[in-house]
Every structure is written in structure tokens, then in C-alpha cells.
N, C-alpha and C positions, 0 to 999 in steps of 0.2 A: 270373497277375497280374490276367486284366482280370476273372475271378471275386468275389472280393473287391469290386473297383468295383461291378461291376453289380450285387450286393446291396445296397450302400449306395446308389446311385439308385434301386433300387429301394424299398426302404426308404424313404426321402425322399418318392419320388412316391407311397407309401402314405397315409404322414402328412399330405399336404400334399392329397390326394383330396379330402378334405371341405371342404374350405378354397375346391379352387377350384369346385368342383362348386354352391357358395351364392354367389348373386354378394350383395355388399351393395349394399342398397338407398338407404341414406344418400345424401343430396345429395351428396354429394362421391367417392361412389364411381365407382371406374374403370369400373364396364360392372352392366350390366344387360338385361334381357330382358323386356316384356310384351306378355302375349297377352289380347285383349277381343274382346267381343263388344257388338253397338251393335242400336241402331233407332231411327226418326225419319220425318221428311218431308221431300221433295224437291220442286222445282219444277220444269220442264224445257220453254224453248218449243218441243216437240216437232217438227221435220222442216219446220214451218208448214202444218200439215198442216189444210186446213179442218174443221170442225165438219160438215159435210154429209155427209163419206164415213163410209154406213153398216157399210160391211166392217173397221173399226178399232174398234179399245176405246176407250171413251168414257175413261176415264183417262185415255188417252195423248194423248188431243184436247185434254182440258183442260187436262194437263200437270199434275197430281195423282200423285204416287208416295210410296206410301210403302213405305220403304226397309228394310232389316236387311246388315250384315256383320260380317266377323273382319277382325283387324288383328295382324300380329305387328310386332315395332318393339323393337330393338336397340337399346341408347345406347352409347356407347362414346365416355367425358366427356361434354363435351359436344354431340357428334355425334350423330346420330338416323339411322339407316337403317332400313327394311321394307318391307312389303309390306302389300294392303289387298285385300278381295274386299268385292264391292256388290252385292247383287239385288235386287230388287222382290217384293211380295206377290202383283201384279196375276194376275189367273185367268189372262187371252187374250194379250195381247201383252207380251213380257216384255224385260226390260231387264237388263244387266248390267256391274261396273266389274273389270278387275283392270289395278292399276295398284303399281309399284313407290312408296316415300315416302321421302324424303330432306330432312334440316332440321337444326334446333337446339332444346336444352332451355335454360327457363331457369326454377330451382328458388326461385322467388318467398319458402316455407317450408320448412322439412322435410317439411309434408304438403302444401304446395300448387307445383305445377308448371304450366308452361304448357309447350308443346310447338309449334314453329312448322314446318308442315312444307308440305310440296310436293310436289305428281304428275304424273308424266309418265307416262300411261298410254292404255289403251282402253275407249271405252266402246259397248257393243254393242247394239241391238234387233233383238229377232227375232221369227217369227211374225208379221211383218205383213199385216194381209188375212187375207183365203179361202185365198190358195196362200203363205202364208208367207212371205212376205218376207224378208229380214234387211239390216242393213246394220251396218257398222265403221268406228267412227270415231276416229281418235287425238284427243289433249284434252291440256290441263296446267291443272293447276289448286291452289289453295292451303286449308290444311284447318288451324287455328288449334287447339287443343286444351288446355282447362283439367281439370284432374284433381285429387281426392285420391285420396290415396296413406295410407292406414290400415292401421299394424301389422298384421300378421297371423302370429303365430310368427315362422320365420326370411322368411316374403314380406310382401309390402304388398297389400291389399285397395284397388284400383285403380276410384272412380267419375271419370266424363266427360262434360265435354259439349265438343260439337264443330259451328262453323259452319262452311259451307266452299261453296265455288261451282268451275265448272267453266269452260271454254271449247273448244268442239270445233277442231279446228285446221284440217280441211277441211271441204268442203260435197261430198253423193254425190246422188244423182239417187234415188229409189226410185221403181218404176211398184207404182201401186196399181189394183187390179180395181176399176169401180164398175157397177150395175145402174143403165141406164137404160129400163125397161121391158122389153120383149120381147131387147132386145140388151145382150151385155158390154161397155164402153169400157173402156181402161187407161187413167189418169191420172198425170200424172209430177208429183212435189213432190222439194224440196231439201232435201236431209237435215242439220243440222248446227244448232248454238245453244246456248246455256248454262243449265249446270243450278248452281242454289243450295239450301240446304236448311241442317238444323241436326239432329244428333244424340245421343245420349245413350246413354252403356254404362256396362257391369262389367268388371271384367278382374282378372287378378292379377300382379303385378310379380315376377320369380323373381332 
């Protein structure tokens, strides 16, 4: 008896494979999936770390970054869940964000969407100095995001742009090595401050 049945469920989740396997892209579709990829500039008042200390990347003194990551981002309605990676270009001291994102869409056209979303996440520099430094800093912060959304077969050819600003949620101590002639000092500076920036991607909507 239960032969019979499981052929026909079976069956059924044959037919219905393809169906669920494409998510629709339409405004009004139940769920959707896109993955992008970004680049842009960032500004960030770095640690308050003086212009003097020679043993740091001038980038990171001036607070000059310019950025690249991946973004994956679920909808599900109107819901928005994902995940986000952040790194820098920079040669010497290097920076990085991974943070979970969680928001709302609101489908302005069929090709035009904004995305309102939110981070609660980490953001990290390391390599500081001669002996490497590093420090970890939690942060939340909000990231606004305008997009089309351009047929492409059964996906959507996904551009973006995105401003978006930060806030670190603690302050950490970093000792940094400095040369003062014949002898090494350590100097201590506060690690923590806000980063804002604006970026721009491709992606595709599955």
C-alpha cells in the first residue's frame, strides 16, 4: 500500500523540482536569493592614531580606504536576511568586515528596489606596526541600497549602489612601536570610531 503513494510523491516532487529550484524574481515573489560583488571608498577615523607614527600605513593615518566585498542576501517577502564580507586594497596594514545583514525590501518598480538593511557585525585591523598589531572591534551599523534589477533569462542582472556608515561599539587600547633615535618607545592610542563610505556592484538575482 504505501508503494503506490511514494511513487506518486514521488512523482509530484519530480514535476514540481523545476518550479521550486527558480525562485521568481517579480516584486511580489515569495523568496528570492542575490549574490554581488561591490567596490568603492571608505572613510574611517582610524584608532586617532597621529600622523607622526612612522611605523603605520599612511592610508590608515589618513583614514583613505578603498574597499571591495561579496554580499549574499535572501528575501523572503518582504524580509531581507544575509551576510556581507569587507576588505581593503591597502599593501601594509590591512582591514577587514564580516558581518551578518538583516532589513526590508521595498520594490519602488519592477526594476527598481531599495533595500534597507542593518549590521551587526565585526570589524578588524591587523598588521599594525613593525610587529603586527591587530585589534577587534564589534560595530552596527546601517547600509541603504538602491538597485536594478534587469531580466536576464529566468535571473535578474542585479546593479547597485550603496551608502552606508558604521559605528564601533567599543574603544581597545593598541601599543604601537615608535623610533625615537637610538632607542624603541611603545605608544598607546584608542582603538575605535566610525567608518562611512558609498559603494557600487553587479550581482545576479537567482
Amino acid at each position: 500500500m504505501r508503494t503506490p503513494r511514494l511513487l506518486i510523491l514521488a512523482a509530484a516532487l519530480a514535476l514540481a523540482g523545476p518550479r521550486l529550484a527558480a525562485a521568481d524574481t517579480g516584486p511580489d515573489s515569495g523568496w528570492s536569493l542575490t549574490l554581488g560583488v561591490w567596490g568603492g571608498a571608505s572613510r574611517y577615523d582610524v584608532l586617532g592614531l597621529k600622523h607622526g607614527v612612522e611605523t603605520l600605513d599612511r592610508d590608515t593615518l589618513d583614514g583613505n580606504l578603498d574597499t571591495y566585498g561579496a554580499s549574499a542576501l535572501l528575501r523572503l517577502g518582504w524580509l531581507d536576511v544575509g551576510a556581507l564580507y569587507e576588505g581593503s586594497f591597502r599593501e601594509a596594514t590591512d582591514s577587514f568586515v564580516l558581518t551578518p545583514l538583516v532589513g526590508f525590501k521595498w520594490d519602488v518598480t519592477d526594476l527598481v528596489r531599495v533595500d534597507f538593511l542593518g549590521e551587526l557585525g565585526g570589524h578588524r585591523i591587523t598588521n599594525i606596526g613593525t610587529d603586527a598589531q591587530s585589534v577587534w572591534l564589534p560595530y552596527v551599523g546601517v547600509r541603504p541600497t538602491l538597485s536594478l534589477r534587469l531580466p536576464l533569462g529566468p535571473t535578474r542582472l542585479v546593479l547597485s549602489g550603496a551608502p552606508f556608515a558604521r559605528w564601533d561599539l567599543v574603544k581597545k587600547d593598541v601599543a604601537v612601536p615608535s623610533s625615537g633615535g637610538a632607542t624603541t618607545t611603545r605608544s598607546t592610542y584608542e582603538a575605535g570610531g566610525t567608518t562611512f563610505g558609498v559603494v557600487g556592484g553587479v550581482g545576479i538575482e537567482l
